[in-house]
N, C-alpha and C positions, 0 to 999 in steps of 0.2 A: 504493500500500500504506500503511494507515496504521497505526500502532504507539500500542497503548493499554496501560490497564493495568485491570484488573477486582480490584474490590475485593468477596469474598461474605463478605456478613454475614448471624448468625444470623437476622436479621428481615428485610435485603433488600438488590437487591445494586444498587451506584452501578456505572453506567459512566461513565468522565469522557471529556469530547470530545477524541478522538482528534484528533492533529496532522497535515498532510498534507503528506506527504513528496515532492517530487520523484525522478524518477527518479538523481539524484544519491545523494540521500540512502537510498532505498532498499540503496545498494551499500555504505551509510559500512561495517558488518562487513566485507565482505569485503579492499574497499579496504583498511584499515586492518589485518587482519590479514596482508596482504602487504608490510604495510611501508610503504604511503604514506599520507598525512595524505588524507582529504576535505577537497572543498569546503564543504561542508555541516556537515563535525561543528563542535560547538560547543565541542566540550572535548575537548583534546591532550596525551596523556602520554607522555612519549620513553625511552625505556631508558636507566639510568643502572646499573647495575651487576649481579652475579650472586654469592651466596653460594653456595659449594660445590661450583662448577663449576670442571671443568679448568683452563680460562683465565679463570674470576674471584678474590673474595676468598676465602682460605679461610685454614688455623692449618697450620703445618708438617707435612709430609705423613706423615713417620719416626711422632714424638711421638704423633698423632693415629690415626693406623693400629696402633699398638699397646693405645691406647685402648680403639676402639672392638672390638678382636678381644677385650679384656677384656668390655668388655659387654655384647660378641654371642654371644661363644662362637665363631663362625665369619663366614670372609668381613672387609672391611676396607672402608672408606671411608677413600680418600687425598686426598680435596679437604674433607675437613672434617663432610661432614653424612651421616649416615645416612638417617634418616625424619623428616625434619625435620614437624611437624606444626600449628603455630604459632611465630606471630611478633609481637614489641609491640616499642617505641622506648620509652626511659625518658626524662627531663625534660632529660638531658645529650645525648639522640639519639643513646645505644646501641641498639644493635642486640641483640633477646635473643630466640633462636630454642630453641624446645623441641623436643629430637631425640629421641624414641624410640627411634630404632635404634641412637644412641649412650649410653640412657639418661643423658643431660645436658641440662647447655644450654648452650649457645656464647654469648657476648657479645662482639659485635665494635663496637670504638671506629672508626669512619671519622676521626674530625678527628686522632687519636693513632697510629692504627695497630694499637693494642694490642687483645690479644683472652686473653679468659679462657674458662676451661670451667666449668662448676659442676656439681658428682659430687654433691655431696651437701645438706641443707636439714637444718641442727644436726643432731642424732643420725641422720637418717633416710638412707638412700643413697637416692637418686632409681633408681626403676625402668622410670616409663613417663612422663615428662613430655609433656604432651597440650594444656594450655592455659596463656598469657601473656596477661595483660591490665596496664595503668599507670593510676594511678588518679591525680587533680588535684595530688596531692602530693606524687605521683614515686613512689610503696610500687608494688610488681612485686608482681603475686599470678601464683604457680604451680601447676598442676593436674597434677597427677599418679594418672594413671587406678589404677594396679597397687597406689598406697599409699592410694587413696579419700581425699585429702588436699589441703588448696588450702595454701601457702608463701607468707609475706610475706616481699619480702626490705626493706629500707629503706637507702638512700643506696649502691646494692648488696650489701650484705650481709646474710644470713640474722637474720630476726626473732624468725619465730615461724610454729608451725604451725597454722592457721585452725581445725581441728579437733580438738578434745582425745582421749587416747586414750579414753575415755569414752563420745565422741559419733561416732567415726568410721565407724560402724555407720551413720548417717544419709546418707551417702553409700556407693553401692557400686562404681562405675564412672564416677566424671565426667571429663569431656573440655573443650569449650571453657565461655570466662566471659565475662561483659559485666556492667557495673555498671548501674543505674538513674542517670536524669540528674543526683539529686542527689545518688549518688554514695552515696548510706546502706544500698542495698541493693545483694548480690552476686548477680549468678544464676548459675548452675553447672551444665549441662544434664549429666543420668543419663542416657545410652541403657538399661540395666539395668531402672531403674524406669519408662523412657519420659514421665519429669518433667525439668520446670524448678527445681531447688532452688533458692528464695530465704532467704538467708545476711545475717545483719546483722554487722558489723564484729567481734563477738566471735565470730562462728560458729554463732549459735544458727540454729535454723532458723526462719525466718517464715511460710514456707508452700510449701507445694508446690504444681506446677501443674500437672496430670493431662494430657498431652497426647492428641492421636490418635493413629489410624491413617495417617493421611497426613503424620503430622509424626514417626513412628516412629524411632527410631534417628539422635534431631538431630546435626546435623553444624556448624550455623552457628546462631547465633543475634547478635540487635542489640537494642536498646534503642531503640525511634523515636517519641516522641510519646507519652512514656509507656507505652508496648505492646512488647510482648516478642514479637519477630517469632523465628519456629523454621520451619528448613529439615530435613525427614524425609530421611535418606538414600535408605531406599526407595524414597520414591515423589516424589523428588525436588519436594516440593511445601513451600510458604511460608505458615504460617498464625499471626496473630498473636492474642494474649490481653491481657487486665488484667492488673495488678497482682495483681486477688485471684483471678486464673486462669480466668478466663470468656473462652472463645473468642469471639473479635471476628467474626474472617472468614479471607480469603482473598487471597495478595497472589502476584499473576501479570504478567509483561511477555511482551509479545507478541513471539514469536519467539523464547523460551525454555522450551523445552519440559522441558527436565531439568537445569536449573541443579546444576551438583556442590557451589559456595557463594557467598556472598554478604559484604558488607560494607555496612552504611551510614556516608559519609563527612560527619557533622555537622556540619562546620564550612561545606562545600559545600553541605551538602541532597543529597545522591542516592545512590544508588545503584550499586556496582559487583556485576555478578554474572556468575559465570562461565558463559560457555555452549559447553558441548562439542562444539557441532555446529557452530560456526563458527569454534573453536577460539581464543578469544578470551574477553576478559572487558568487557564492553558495560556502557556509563553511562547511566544512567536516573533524569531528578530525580522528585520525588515526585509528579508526575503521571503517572508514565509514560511521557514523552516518552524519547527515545532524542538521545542526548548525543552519541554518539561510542563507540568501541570501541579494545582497545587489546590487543595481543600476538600471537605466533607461533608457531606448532606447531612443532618442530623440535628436533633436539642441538645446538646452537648453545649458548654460554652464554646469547646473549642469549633462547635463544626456550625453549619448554615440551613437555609434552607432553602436561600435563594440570595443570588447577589445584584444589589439595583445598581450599585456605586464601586469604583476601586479607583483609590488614590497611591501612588509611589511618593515617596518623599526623597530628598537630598540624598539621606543616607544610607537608601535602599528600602528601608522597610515599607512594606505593601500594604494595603488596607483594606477590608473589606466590609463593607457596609449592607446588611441583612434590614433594609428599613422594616418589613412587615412585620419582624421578630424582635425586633428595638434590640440591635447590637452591632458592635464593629469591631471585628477579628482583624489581628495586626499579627503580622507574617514577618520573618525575616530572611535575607539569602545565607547563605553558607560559606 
């Protein structure tokens, strides 16, 4: 079986030579989604902890549960996270998880122990926080679908809000961010407009970028080689554009059929994306080739039941964000 990856562009489509797998390597998903390392895989990530689980890290169960019954109205999460929806690590390697169902966001210090909640971004109460992203200089930009608003915070603390009330019209529903590589552009994906809104440091808008039908209702998006890769919820498909929003093509691994989201991990080169059918989330460098795979279906802290979100940070550690289950499994390489 060999494992490719197909690239369709507007004018024509590359296949690149596929790599030939032994029967070993064939099995590296399943293998590994049972728990044991292959021979074959080339890249290993081991379970290192669990936000919001039972028996993981979580914020006091009393304080927290009162919380969250404030900004549900009903129902409680006593390990800490509601609908947790994204995740980003800031420059000091907190931990800053954006929970919709608690409308907040949790920051949890691993090297201190300490952990804060954040209700609110200056005047504004947080309603539906939706996307985290950290940008070269440590500023935390916040997404918040319900206030059509992105939130700087700086050195942790509230800055400023990306969109003036003026402008805030120009956003109506966004969800996740990615910056461009050097970092001057924000993009801010609309499901509502079914755009890519591209955002320069003051909030102006630089341009929109009309997506498809196949990339309908994005759920993930990355930054890779210049090109703004978007994942459709629908139709669970991956298709990347320019800068000035001209669809490139089409970006598919083999043996992924319905990927629910993705991450590219820069600093690596490749690819993590979740695949539901094997119940795992499989590594793939930028040729396609198949790296290794990493996670476990189950109520376990350690394991998932489905992955909505996967974040990589700086120093490799992976993320995995289970919103349904209110938890985020943090992975490390080898």
């Amino acid at each position: 079986m060999a494992k490719t990856i197909t690239r369709t562009t507007t004018k024509k489509t590359f296949f690149h030579q596929p790599a030939l797998w032994t029967l070993a390597g064939i099995l590296i998903a399943s293998v590994l989604v049972a728990g044991q390392p292959s021979a074959d895989a080339t890249v290993e990530l081991r379970y290192v902890c669990t936000y919001g689980a039972k028996d993981g890290i979580h914020p006091p169960r009393l304080s927290n549960k009162k919380l969250a019954v404030a900004a549900t109205g009903h129902g409680d999460h006593p390990y800490g996270l509601g609908f947790p929806a994204a995740v980003a690590t800031d420059l000091e390697g907190r931990i800053w998880i954006a929970d919709s169902g608690t409308a907040s966001v949790h920051v949890f210090d691993r090297k201190s122990g300490a952990y804060r909640e954040i209700r609110k971004a200056g005047a504004y109460t947080l309603e539906q926080p939706a996307g985290v992203a950290c940008d070269r200089e440590g500023r935390m930009y916040l997404v918040d679908t319900a206030l059509s608003n992105v939130f700087v915070f700086e050195n942790g603390e509230y800055a400023r809000a990306l969109m003036k009330p003026a402008t805030r019209h120009l956003l109506t529903g966004p969800t996740v961010i990615a910056f461009s590589e050097d970092e001057h552009t924000i993009y801010v994906a609309d499901p509502p407009k079914n755009a890519i809104v591209a955002l320069n440091r003051e909030g102006e808008v630089d341009a929109t970028i009309r997506l498809t039908d196949a990339t309908r209702e994005p759920s993930a998006i990355a930054v890779v080689n210049n090109q703004i890769y978007v994942l459709g919820s629908r139709e669970h498909r991956v298709e990347f554009f320019s800068p000035a929003g001209e669809r490139r093509g089409e970006l598919r691994w083999e043996g992924v059929q319905f990927p629910t989201t993705f991450a590219f991990d820069a600093a690596n080169r490749r690819f993590l994306v979740a695949n539901p059918s094997v119940s795992a989330v499989e590594i793939f460098d930028e040729e396609g080739r198949g790296l290794g795979a990493f996670g476990q279906l189950g109520d376990r802290a350690d394991q998932h039941r489905r992955v909505d979100a996967v974040h990589v940070d700086a120093r490799g550690l992976a993320y995995l964000v289970d919103s349904h289950h209110g938890k985020v499994l943090v992975f490390r390489g080898q």
